[in-house]
C-alpha positions as MATLAB code, in Angstrom:
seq = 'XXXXXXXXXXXXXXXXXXXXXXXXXXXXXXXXXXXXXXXXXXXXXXXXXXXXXXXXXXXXXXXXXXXXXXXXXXXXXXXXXXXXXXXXXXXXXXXXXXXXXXXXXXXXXXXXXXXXXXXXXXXXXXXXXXXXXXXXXXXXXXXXXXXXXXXXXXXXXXXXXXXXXXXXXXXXXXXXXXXXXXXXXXXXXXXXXXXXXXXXXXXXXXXXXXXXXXXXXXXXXXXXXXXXXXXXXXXXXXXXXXXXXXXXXXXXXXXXXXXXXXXXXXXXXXXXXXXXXXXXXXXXXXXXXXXXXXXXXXXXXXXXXXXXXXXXXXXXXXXXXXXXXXXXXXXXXXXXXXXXXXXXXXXXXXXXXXXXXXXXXXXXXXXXXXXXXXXXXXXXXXXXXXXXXXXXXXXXXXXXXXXXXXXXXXXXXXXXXXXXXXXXX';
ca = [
      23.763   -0.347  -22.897;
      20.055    0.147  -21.955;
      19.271    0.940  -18.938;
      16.212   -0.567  -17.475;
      13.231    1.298  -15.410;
      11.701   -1.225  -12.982;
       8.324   -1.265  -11.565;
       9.265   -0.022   -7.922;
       7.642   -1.174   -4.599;
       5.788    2.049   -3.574;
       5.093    0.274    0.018;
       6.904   -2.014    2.481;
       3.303   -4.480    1.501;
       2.990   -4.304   -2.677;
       4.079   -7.129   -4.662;
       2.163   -6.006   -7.751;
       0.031   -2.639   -9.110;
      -1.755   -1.521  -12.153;
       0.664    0.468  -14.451;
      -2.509    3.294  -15.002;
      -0.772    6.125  -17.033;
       2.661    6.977  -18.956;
       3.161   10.306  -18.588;
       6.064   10.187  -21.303;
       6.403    8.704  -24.682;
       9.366    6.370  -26.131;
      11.727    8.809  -27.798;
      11.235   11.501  -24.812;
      14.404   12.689  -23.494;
      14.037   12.291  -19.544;
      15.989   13.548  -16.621;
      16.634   12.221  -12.874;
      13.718   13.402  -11.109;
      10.703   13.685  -13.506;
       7.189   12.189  -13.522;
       7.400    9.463  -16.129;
       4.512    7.324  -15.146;
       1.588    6.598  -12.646;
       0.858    4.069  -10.585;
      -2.053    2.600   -8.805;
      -1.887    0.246   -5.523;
      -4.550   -1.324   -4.038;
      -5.144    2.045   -1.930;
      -3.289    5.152   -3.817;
      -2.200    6.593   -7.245;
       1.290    7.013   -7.103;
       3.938    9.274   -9.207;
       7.170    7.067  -10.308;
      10.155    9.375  -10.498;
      13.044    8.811  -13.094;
      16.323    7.792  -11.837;
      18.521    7.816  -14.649;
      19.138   10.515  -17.569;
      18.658    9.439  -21.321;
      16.204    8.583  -24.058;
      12.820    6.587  -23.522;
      14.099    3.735  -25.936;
      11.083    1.455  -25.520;
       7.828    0.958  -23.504;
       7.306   -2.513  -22.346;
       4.313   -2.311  -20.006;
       1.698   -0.320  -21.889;
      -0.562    1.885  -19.592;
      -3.286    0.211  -17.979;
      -1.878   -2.805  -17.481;
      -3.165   -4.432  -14.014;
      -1.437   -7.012  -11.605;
       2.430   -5.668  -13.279;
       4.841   -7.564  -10.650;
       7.366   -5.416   -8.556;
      10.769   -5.335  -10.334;
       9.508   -6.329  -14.183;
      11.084   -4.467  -16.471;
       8.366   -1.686  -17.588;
      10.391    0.202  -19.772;
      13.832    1.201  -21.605;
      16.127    4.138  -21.613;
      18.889    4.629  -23.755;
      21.875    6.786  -22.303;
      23.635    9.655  -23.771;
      25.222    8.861  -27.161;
      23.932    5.462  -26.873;
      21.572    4.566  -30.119;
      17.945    4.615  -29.696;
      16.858    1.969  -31.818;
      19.661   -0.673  -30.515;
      18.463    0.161  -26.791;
      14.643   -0.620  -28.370;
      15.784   -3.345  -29.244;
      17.941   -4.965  -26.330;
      16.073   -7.560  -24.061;
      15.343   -7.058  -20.484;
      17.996   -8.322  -18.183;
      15.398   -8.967  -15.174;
      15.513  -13.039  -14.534;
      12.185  -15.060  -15.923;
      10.217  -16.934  -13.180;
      11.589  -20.478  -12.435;
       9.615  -23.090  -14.587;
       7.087  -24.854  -12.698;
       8.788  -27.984  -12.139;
       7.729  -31.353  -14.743;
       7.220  -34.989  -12.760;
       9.576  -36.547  -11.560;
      11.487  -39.451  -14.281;
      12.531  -42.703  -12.979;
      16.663  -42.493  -12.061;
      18.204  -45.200  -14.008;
      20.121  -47.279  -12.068;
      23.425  -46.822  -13.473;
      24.372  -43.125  -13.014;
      25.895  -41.310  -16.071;
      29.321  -40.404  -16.104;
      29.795  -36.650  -14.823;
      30.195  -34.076  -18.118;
      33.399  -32.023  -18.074;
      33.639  -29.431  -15.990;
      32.508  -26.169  -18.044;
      33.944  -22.413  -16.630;
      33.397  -21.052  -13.918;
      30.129  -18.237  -14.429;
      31.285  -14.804  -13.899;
      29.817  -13.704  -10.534;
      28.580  -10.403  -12.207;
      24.745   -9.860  -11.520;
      22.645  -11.188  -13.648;
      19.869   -8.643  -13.490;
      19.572   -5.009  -12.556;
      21.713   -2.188  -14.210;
      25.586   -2.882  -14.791;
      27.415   -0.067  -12.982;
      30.214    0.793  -15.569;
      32.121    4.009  -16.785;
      30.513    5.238  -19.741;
      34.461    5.224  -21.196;
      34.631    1.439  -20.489;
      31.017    1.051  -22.285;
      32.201    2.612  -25.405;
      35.238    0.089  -25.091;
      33.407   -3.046  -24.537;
      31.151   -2.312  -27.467;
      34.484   -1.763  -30.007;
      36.024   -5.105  -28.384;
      33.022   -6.743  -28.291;
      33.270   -7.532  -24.306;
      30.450   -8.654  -22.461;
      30.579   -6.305  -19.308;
      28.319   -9.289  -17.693;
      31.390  -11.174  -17.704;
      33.510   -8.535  -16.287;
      34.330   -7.864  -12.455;
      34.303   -3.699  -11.574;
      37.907   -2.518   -9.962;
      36.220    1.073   -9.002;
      33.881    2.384   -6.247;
      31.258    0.152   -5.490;
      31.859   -2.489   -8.113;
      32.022    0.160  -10.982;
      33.916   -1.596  -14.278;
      36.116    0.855  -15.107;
      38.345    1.041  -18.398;
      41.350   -0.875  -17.011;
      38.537   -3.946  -16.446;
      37.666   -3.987  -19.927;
      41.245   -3.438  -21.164;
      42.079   -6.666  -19.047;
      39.133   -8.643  -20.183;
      39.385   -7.828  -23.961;
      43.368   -8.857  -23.518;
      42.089  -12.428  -22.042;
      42.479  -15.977  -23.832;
      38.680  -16.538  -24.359;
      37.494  -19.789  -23.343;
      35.988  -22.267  -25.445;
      32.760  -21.839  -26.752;
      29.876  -24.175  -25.532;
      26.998  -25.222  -28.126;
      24.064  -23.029  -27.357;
      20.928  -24.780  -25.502;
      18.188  -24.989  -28.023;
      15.434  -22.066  -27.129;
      12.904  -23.129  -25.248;
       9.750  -24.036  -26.536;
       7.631  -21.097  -26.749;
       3.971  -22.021  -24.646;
       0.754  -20.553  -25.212;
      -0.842  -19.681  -21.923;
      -3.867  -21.945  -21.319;
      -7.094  -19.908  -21.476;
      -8.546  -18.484  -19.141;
     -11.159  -20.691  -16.998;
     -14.793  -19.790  -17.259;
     -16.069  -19.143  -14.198;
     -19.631  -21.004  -13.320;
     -22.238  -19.319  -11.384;
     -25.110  -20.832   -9.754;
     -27.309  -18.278  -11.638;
     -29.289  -17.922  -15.053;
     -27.384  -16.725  -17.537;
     -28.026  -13.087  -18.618;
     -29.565  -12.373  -15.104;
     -26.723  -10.795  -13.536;
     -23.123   -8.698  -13.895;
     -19.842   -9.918  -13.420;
     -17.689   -7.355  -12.309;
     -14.283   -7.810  -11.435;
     -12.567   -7.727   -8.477;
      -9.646   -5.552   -8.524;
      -6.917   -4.777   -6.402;
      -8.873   -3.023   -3.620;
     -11.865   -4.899   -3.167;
      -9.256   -8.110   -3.011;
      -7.332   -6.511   -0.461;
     -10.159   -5.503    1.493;
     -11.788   -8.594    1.569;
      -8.370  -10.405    2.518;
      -7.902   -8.248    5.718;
     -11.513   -8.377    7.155;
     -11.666  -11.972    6.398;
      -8.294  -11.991    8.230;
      -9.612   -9.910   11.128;
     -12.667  -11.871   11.730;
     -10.463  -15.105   11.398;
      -8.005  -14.619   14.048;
      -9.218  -11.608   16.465;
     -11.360  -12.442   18.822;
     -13.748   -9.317   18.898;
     -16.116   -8.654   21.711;
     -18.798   -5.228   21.650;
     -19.565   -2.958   23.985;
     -22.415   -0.734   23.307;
     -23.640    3.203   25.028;
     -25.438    5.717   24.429;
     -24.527    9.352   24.357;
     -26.717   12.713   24.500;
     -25.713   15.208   21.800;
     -27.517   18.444   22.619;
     -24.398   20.064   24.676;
     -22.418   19.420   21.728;
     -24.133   20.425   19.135;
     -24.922   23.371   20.544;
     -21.194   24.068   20.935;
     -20.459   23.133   17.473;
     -22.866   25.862   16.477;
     -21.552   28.263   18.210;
     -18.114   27.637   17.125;
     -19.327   27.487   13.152;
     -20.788   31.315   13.657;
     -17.343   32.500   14.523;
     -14.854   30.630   13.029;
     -14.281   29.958    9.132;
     -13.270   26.512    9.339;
     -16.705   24.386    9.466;
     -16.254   22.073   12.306;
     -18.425   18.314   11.923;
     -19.737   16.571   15.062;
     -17.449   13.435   13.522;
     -14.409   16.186   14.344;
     -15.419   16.418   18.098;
     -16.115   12.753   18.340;
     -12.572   11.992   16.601;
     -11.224   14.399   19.411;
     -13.250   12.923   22.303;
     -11.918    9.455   20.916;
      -8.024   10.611   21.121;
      -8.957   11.870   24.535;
     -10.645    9.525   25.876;
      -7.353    7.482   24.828;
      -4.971    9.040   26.337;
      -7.353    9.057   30.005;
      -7.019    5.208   29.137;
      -4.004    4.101   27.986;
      -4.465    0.518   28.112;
      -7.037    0.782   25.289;
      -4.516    2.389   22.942;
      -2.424   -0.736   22.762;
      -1.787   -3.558   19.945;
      -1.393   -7.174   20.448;
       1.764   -9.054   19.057;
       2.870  -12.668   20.124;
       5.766  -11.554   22.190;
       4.635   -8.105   24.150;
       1.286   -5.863   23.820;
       2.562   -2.225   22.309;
       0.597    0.695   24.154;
       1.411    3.670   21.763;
       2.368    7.160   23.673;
       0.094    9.143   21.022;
      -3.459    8.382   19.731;
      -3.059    8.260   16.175;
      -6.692    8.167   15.005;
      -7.905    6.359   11.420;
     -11.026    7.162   10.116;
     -12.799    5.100    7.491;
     -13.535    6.846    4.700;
     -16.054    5.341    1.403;
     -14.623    5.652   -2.129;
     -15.335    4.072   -5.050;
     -14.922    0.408   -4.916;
     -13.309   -0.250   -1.592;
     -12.290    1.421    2.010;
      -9.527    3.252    3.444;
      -8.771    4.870    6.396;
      -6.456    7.751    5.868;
      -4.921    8.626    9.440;
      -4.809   12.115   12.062;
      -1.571   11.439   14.312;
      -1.033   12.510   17.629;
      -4.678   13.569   17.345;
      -4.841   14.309   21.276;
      -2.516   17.520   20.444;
      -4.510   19.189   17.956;
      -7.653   21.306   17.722;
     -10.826   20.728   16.803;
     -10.262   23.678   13.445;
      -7.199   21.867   12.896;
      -8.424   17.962   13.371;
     -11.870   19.991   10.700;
      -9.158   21.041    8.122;
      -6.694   17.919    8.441;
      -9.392   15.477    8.083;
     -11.019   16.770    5.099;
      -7.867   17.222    2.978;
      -7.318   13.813    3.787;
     -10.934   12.538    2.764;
     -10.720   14.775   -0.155;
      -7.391   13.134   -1.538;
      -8.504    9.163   -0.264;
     -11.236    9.742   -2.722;
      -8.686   10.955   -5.703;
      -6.730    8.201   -4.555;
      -3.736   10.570   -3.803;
      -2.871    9.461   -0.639;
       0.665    8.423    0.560;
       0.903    5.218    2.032;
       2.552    6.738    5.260;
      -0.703    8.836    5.426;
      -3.065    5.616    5.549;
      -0.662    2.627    6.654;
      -0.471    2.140   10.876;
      -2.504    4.118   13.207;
      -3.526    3.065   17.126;
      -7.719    3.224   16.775;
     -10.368    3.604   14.181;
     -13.654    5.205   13.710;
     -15.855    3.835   11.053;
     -19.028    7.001   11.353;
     -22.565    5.587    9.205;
     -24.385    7.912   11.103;
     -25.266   10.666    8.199;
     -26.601    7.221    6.487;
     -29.231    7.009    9.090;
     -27.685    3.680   10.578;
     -28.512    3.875   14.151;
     -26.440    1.485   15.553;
     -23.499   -0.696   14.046;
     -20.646   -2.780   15.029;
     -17.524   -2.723   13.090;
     -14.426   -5.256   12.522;
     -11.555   -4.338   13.633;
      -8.717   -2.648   11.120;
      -5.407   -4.714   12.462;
      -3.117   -3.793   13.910;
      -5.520   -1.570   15.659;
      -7.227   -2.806   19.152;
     -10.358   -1.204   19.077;
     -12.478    0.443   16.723;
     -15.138    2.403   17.016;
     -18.405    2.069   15.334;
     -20.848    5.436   15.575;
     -24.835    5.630   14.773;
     -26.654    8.561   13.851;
     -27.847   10.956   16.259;
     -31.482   11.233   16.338;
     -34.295   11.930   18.908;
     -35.104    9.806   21.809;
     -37.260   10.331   24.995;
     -35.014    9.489   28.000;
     -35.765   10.115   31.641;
     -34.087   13.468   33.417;
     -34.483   14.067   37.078;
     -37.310   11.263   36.762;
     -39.475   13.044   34.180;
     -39.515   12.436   30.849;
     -37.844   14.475   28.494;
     -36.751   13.969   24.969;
     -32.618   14.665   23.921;
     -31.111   13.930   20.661;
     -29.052   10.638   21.593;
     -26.240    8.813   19.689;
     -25.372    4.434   19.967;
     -21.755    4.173   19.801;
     -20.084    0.496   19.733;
     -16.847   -0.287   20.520;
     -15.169   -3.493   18.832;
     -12.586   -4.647   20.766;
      -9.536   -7.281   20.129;
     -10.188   -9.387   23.854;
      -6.003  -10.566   23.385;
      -5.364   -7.150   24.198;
      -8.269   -5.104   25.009;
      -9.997   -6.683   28.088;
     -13.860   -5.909   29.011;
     -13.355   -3.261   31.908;
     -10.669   -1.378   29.736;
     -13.449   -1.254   27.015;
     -15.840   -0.090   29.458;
     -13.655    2.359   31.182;
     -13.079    3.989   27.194;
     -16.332    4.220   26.355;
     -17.443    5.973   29.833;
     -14.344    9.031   29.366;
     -15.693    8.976   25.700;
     -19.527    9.352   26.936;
     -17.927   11.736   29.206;
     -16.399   14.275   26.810;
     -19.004   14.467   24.815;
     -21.734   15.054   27.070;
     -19.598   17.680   27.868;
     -18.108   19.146   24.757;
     -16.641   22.038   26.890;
     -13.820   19.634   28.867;
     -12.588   19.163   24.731;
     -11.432   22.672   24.809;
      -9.083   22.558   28.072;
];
């Protein structure tokens, strides 16, 4: 019997993904444990493991299909000794959608008389693998024995050969007439979408499953947080003259968006109150600053995360956050490496933006939002003098993240930086 290869959930969130690439062909023996195909979310490219041993029998899903529902049937294997071309050829077990339901008919006003009872249905799954000894397969296919009629005796549930015995040795019950097949229905086409435009003067290009999750979250973030902004300024020359002399000596190039990602888990863990996320029943303030930072690839967002970012060094926060930019843009992330998080930093400065404020990334409290450094005349000791100055804005979520907490943040953060050398304690 053919065993079917589902399209798996690769996060707690995904209800559908793009089948992008098979990485076997039907006829391909495979074993538990190989890379048979790839998958993309709305974030990642992920590898799907086999689970079962046997022959690719049939592809059902060809590669690059998009929006491919969790749990449809994507392919078939055939197991050892079992023909190829019957397990082609067997239909997917996975239940069809419930038909969307026709109007309502009048009820006559005489009820019909009730039909005769028909037997009881087996209570056998109807979709999914059927767990059964390959001995008891071999049997049920001789005595023609539907195994989706038989209840498993062994471990688990497992039909066994005694099950099959029993059920082949069974009166059979009557046979019912067969419902006529259902009307095969041609999906309607697709509706043209109308565009306030002239025709010809722009492109349509499709949204896919990033840029629709994207926009679902921020419009979800702006709906129902309320955000307030705090803004401040912080002087840069102290750093950056650290960072270069940290650069000549060590081989692992550290970026001022490493110290400011270790000023932020710092400044974090000097106020705890701002590390915190807001639920209906308690606010969660999170023993480590695990730090997201937004990172721009093709078509979308994502912020791949540095946990318990107030332990780690600044060559180790350089090196960790640049394998994980490197990968978000290859889209070879794990979910576990972009999914949660306690604070975000969304950094525009190397665009030249000098001042920004972000939306917050739920289930985050705060993020922050950082300009470019650049040079300003300030006043020092009441003379003017020029520094090279950076805007920072802090977003916060007011249900959790009240004004003086934001305040008291952004001064520790101010603090630390102006001061690059407290970092290193």
């Amino acid at each position: 019997m053919a065993i079917e290869i589902l399209m798996p959930a690769l996060s707690p969130t995904m209800t559908e993904g793009k089948l992008a690439k098979w990485l076997v062909k039907e006829g391909d023996t495979i074993s538990s444990g190989d890379v048979i195909a790839e998958i993309e979310t709305d974030k990642a490219t992920m590898e799907v493991e086999a689970v079962d041993e046997g022959t690719l029998a049939k592809i059902l899903i060809a590669e690059g299909t998009d929006n491919v529902a969790v749990n449809t049937v994507i392919a078939l294997v055939a197991e050892e000794g079992e023909d190829v071309s019957a397990a082609a050829s067997a239909a997917p077990k996975a239940a069809a959608p419930a038909p969307t339901p026709a109007a309502e008919e009048p009820v006559p006003a005489v009820a019909a008389p009730a039909p005769a009872a028909a037997p009881a249905p087996s209570l056998a799954p109807s979709t999914g693998r059927i767990f059964a000894s390959p001995l008891a397969k071999r049997i049920a296919k001789t005595e023609g024995v539907d195994l989706a009629t038989v209840k498993g005796s062994g471990p688990h549930g497992r039909i066994v050969k005694a099950d099959v015995e029993a059920a082949a040795k069974a009166p059979k019950p009557a046979a019912a007439a067969a419902p006529a097949p259902a009307p095969v229905v041609a999906p309607a086409p697709a509706k043209a979408l109308v565009f306030p435009f002239p025709e010809g003067s722009f492109e349509a290009i499709p949204n896919d499953g990033m840029r629709k999750t994207v926009a679902k979250r921020l419009t979800e973030a702006k709906s129902t947080i309320p955000h307030f902004y705090l803004t401040i300024d912080c002087e840069l020359d102290a750093l950056l003259a650290l960072r270069a002399q940290l650069n000549a000596k060590s081989p692992a190039k550290i970026s001022v968006n490493d110290f400011i990602l270790r000023a932020s888990a710092l400044a974090l863990k000097k106020v705890p109150a701002a590390n915190a996320t807001w639920t209906d029943e308690a606010i969660l303030r999170h023993k480590n600053a695990d730090v997201a930072v937004a990172v721009a690839i093709d078509g979308g967002l994502i912020t791949p995360i540095v946990f318990a970012a107030e332990t780690k060094g600044l060559a180790t926060i350089a090196a960790e956050t640049k394998d994980l930019a490197e990968r978000a843009r290859s889209r070879k992330l794990k979910p576990t490496e972009y999914q949660g998080g306690t604070f975000s930093i969304s950094n525009l400065g190397m665009f030249g933006i000098k001042e920004f404020a972000a939306v917050i990334n739920p289930p985050h409290g705060a993020i922050l939002a950082i300009g470019a450094g650049e040079k300003r005349p300030v006043v020092k000791d009441g003379a003017l003098a020029v520094a090279t100055v950076m805007s920072v804005t802090l977003s916060c979520d007011h249900r959790v993240v009240d004004g003086a907490v934001g305040a008291e943040f952004l001064a520790a953060f101010k603090g630390l930086i102006e001061d690059p050398m407290t970092m290193m304690l």
